[in-house]
C-alpha positions as a printed NumPy array, in Angstrom:
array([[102.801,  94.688,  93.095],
       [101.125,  91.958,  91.384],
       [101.601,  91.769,  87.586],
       [ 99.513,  88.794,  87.213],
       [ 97.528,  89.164,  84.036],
       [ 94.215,  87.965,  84.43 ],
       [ 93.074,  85.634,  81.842],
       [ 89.828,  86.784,  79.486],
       [ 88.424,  83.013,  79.611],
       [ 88.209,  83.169,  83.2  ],
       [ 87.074,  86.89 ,  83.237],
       [ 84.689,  86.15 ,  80.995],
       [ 83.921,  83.044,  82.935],
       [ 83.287,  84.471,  86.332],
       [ 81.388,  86.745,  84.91 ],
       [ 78.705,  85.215,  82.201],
       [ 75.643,  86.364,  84.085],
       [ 76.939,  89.638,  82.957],
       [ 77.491,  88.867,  79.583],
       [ 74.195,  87.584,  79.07 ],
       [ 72.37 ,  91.126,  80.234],
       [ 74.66 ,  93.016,  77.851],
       [ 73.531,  90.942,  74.896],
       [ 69.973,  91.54 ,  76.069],
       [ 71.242,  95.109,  76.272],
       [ 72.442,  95.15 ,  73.091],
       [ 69.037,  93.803,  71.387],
       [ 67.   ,  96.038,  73.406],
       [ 69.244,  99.135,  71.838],
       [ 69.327,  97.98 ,  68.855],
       [ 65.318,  98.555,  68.516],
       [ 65.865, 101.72 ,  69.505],
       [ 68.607, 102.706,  67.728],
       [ 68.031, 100.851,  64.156],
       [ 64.054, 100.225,  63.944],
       [ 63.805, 102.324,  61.022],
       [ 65.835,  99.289,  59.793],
       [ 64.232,  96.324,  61.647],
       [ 61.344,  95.728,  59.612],
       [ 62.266,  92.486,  58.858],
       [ 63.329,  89.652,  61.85 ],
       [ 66.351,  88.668,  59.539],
       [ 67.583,  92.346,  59.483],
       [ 66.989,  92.905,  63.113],
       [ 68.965,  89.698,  64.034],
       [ 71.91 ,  90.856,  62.157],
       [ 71.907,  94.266,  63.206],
       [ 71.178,  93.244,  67.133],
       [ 74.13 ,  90.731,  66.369],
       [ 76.513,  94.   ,  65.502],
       [ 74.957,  96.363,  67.989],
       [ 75.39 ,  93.185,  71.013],
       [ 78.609,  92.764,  69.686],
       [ 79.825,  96.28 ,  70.077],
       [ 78.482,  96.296,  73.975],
       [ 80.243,  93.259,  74.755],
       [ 83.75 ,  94.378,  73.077],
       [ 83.556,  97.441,  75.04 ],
       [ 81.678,  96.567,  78.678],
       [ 84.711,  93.147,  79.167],
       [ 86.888,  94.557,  77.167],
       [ 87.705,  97.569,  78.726],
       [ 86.681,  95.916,  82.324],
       [ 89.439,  93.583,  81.224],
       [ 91.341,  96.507,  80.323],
       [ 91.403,  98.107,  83.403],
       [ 91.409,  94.784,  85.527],
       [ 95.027,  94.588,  83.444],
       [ 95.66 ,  97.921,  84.357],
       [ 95.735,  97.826,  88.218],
       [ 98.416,  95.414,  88.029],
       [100.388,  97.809,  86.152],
       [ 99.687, 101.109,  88.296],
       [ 98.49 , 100.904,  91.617],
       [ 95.509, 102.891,  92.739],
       [ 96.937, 103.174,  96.593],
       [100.74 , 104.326,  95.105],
       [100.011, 106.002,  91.701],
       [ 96.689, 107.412,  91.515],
       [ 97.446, 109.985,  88.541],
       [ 99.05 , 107.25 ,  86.673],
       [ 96.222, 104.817,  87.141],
       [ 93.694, 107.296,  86.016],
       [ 95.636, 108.548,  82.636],
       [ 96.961, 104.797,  81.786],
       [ 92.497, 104.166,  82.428],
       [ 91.683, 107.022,  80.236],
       [ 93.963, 106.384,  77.728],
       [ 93.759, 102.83 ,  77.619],
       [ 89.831, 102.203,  77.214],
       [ 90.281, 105.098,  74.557],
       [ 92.659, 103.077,  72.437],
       [ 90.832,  99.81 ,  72.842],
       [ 87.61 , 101.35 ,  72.34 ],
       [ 88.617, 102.616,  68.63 ],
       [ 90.334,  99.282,  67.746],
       [ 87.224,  97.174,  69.274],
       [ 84.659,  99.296,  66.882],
       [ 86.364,  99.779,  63.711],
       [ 87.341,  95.82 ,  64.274],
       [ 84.049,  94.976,  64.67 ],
       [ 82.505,  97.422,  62.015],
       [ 84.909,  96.059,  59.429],
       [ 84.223,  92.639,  60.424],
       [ 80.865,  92.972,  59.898],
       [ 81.554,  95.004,  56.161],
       [ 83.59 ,  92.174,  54.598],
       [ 81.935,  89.632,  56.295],
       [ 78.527,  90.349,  55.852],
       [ 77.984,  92.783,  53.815],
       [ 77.188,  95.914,  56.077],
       [ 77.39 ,  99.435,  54.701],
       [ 79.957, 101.504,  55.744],
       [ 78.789, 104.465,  55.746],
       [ 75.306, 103.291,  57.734],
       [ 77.28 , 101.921,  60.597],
       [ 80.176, 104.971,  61.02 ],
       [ 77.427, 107.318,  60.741],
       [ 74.823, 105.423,  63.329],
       [ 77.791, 104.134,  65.485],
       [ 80.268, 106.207,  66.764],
       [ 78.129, 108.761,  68.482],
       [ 76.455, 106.06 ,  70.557],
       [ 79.99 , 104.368,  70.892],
       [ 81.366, 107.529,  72.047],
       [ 78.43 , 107.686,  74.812],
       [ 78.574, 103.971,  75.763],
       [ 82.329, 104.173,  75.984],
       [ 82.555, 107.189,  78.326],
       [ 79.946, 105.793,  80.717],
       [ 81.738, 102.257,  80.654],
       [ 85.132, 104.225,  81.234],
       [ 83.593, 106.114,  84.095],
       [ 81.684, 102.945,  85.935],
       [ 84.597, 101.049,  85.987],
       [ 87.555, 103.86 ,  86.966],
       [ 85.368, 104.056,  89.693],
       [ 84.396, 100.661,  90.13 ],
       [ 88.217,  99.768,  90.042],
       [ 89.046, 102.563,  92.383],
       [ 86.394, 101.671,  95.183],
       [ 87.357,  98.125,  94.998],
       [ 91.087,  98.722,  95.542],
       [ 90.374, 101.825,  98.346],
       [ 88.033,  98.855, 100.136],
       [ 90.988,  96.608,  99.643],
       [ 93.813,  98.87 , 100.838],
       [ 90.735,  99.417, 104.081],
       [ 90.721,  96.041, 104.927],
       [ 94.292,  95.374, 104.83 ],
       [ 95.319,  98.813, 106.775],
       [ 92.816,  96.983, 109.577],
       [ 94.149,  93.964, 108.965],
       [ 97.831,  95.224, 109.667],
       [ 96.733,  97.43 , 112.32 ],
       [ 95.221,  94.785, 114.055],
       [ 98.188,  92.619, 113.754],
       [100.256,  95.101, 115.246],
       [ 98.165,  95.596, 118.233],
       [ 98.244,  91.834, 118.708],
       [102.072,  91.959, 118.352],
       [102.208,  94.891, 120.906],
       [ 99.621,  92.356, 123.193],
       [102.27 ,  89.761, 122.829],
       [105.43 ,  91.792, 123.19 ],
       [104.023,  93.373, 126.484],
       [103.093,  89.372, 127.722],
       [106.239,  88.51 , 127.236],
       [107.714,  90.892, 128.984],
       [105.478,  90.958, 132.573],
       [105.564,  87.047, 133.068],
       [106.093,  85.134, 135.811],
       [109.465,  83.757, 134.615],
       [111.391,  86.856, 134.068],
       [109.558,  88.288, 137.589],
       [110.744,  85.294, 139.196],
       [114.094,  85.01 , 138.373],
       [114.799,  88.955, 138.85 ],
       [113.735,  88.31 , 142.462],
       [115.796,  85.163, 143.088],
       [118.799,  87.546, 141.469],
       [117.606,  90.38 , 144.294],
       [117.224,  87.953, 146.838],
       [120.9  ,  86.399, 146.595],
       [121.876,  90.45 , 145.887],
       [120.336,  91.802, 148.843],
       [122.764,  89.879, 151.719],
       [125.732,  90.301, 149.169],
       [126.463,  93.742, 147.792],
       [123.401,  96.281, 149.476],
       [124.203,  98.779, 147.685],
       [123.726,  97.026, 144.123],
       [120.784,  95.172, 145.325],
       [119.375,  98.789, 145.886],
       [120.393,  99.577, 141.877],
       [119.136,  96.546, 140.825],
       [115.719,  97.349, 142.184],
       [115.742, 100.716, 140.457],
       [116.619,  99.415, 137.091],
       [113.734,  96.334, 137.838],
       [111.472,  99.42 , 138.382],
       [112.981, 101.153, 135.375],
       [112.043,  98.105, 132.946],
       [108.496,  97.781, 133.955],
       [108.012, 101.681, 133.938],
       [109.567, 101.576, 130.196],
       [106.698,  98.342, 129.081],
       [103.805, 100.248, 130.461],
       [104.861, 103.519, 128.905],
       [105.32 , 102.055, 125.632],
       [102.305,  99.476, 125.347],
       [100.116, 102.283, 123.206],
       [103.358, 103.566, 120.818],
       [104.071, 101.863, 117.586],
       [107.473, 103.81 , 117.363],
       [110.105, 105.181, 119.97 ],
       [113.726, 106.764, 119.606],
       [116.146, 104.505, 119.711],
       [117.626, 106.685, 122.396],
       [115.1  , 105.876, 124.603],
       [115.042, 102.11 , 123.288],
       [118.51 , 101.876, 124.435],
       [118.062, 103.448, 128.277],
       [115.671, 100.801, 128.571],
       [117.989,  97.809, 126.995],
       [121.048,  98.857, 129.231],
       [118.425,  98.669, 131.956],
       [117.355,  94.757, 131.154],
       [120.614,  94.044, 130.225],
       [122.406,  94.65 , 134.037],
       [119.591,  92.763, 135.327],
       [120.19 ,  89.413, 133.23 ],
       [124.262,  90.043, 133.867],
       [123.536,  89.941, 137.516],
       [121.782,  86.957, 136.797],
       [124.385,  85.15 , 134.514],
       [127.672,  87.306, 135.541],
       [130.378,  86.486, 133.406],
       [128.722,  83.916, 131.432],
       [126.7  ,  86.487, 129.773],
       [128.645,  88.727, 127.402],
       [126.759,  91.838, 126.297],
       [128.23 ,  94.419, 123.555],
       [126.185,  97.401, 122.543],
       [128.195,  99.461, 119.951],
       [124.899, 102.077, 118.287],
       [124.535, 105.994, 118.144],
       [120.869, 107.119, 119.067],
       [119.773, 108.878, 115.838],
       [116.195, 107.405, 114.596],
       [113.107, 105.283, 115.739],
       [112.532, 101.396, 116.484],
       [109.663,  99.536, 117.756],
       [109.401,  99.576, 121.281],
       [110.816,  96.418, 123.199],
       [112.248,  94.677, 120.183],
       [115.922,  95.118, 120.761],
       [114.707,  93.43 , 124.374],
       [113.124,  90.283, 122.579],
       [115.886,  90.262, 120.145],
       [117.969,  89.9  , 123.564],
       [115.414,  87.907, 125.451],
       [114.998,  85.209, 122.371],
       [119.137,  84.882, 122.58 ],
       [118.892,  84.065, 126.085],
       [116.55 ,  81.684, 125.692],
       [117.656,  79.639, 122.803],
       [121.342,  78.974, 123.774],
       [123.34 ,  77.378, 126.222],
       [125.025,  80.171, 128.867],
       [127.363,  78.261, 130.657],
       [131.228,  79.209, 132.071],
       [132.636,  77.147, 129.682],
       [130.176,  78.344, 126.807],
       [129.645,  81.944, 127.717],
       [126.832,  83.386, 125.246],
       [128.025,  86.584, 123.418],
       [125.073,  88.871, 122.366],
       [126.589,  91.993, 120.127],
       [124.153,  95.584, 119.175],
       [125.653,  97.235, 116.422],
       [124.759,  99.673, 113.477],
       [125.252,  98.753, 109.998],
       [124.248, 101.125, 107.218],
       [120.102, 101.857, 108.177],
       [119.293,  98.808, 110.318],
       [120.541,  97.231, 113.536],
       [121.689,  93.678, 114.352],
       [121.592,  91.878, 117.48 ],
       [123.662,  88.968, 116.638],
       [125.322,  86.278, 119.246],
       [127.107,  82.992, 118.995],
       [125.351,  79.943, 118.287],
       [124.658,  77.03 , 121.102],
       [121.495,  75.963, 120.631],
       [119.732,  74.356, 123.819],
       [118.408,  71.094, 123.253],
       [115.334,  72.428, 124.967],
       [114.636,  76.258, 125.258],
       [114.753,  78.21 , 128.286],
       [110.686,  79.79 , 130.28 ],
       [107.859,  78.985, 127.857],
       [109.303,  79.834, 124.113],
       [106.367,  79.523, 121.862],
       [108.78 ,  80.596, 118.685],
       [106.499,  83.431, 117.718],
       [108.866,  86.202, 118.811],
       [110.357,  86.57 , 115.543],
       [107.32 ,  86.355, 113.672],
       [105.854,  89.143, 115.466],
       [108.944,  91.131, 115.162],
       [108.311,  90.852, 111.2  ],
       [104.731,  91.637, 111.261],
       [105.195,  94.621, 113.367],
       [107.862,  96.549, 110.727],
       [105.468,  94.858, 107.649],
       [103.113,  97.153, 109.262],
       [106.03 , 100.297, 110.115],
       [108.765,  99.85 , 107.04 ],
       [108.969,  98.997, 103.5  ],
       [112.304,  97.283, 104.958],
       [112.235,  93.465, 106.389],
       [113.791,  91.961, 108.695],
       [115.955,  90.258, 108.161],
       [117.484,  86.85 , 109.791],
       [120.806,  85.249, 108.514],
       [122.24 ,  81.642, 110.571],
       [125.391,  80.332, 109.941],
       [127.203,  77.424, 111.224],
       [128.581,  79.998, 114.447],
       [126.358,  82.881, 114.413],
       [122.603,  83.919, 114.446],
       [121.913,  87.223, 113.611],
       [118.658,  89.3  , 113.191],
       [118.832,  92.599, 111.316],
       [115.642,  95.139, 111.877],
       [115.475,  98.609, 109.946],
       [116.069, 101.629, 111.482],
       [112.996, 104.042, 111.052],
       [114.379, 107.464, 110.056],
       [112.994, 110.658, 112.297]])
């Protein structure tokens, strides 16, 4: 939440057109209101100056007011509280603004009491409950079209995310090397070249089923993982260490624990002498894919380093949680939140 408060020579500023009517405003009412008393230009001047004066107190003021206010309570989050901190507020201000003014006017220049608490509060009362109701709803509509646009912002985001994460998954690298894996497999060890095929099949079945979900069970996120995970050890063999240590209760993003996986592969040297360890574990609400650092000098396939950022954007849309990514000297982890059933 933003607590930013705005300040009143800038409101003011952005908005002196508006001033300018209300003083009109407050002329033109004053004719109507005090003409028994406006026989004279000097009199009307002085009482337009009060009457103007009381309009502009209360149309910035309590649009100030409740400018201030939705940085206190948000409309999206705390709806009730927004609307009796808005009631309450432009109430308060309202009866400080006019007896300020009113007594202002009394010491300074000589206005009758009496006069101005009988002819003013009535119309006050009026002026104040229309102001109170334009701008609740003003303020509400603006922050409803607000909380619109960024719901289709986020939404569209996440498509975009689920556009790349599919890409990366069905490209010509990761095709390519699975069938240079089968090829060797197939006059080696038959029988596991016929497995391998399966779990090939059983990885693209899993991206197309999942392109149109924003959430899966984990259950199901790990099938598919142990799936991708025999076909890049057939690839790498014993220079690929792979440790998967979770339970199945909750709900990821579908294909992250994959690119999580994929991005570790990528990034760091898998040699026999400098075998890449990738560990999946549970800790507290969120998982963490974390292996050992080796960075390549030059990544692995076409790395465009937008994997992670995509990751993030996809749970900014899903969880109030972040991810999370912590390097050290030895280790790279990434820690995602686990979305609860």
């Amino acid at each position: 939440m933003n607590l930013h408060i705005p300040s009143l020579r800038t409101f003011i500023k952005k908005n002196l057109r508006t001033l300018v009517g209300v003083v009109v405003a407050g002329f033109v009412m004053s004719w109507f209101i005090w003409r028994g008393c406006c026989q004279r230009v000097s009199a009307y001047f002085w009482i337009s100056a009060f009457t103007g004066s009381i309009w502009v107190a209360l149309w910035f003021g309590n649009a100030f007011v409740s400018q201030w206010l939705d940085n206190l309570f948000s409309w999206h989050q705390q709806p009730v509280k927004r609307l009796l901190a808005g009631l309450i507020g432009m109430t308060l201000y309202t009866i400080a603004a006019v007896l300020a003014i009113i007594y202002t006017f009394h010491y300074a220049f000589g206005f009758q009491l009496g006069d101005m608490m009988n002819g003013t509060f009535y119309s006050t009362i009026v002026i104040t409950l229309i102001i109170t109701m334009f701008m609740t709803g003003r303020s509400f509509l603006l922050n409803w079209r607000a909380s619109a646009v960024e719901a289709e912002r986020l939404k569209k985001e996440n498509m975009e995310a689920q556009f790349n994460s599919l890409r990366s998954q069905v490209n010509p690298h990761f095709l390519f090397n699975s069938l240079n894996a089968l090829t060797n497999l197939v006059y080696q060890d038959q029988d596991k070249a016929v497995k391998f095929i399966k779990q090939l099949s059983a990885v693209y079945r899993y991206v197309l089923s999942t392109r149109d979900k924003e959430l899966v069970p984990l259950a199901e996120e790990l099938e598919f993982l142990h799936a991708y995970l025999f076909l890049q050890q057939i690839r790498f063999g014993e220079k690929l260490k792979l440790q998967v240590d979770v339970n199945s209760d909750g709900l990821v993003a579908p294909l992250v624990l994959q690119m999580l996986v994929e991005n570790a592969i990528k990034h760091n040297i898998i040699a026999e002498e400098q075998p890449l360890t990738i560990r999946i574990y549970k800790e507290e609400a969120c998982l963490v894919v974390a292996n050992n650092l080796q960075k390549r000098a030059i990544p692995t396939d076409e790395s465009t380093g937008a994997g992670l950022e995509n990751i993030k954007r996809r749970y900014g849309f899903l969880s109030s949680m972040a991810v999370r990514v912590e390097e050290s000297t030895h280790t790279f982890k990434v820690i995602i939140p686990i979305i609860p059933n």
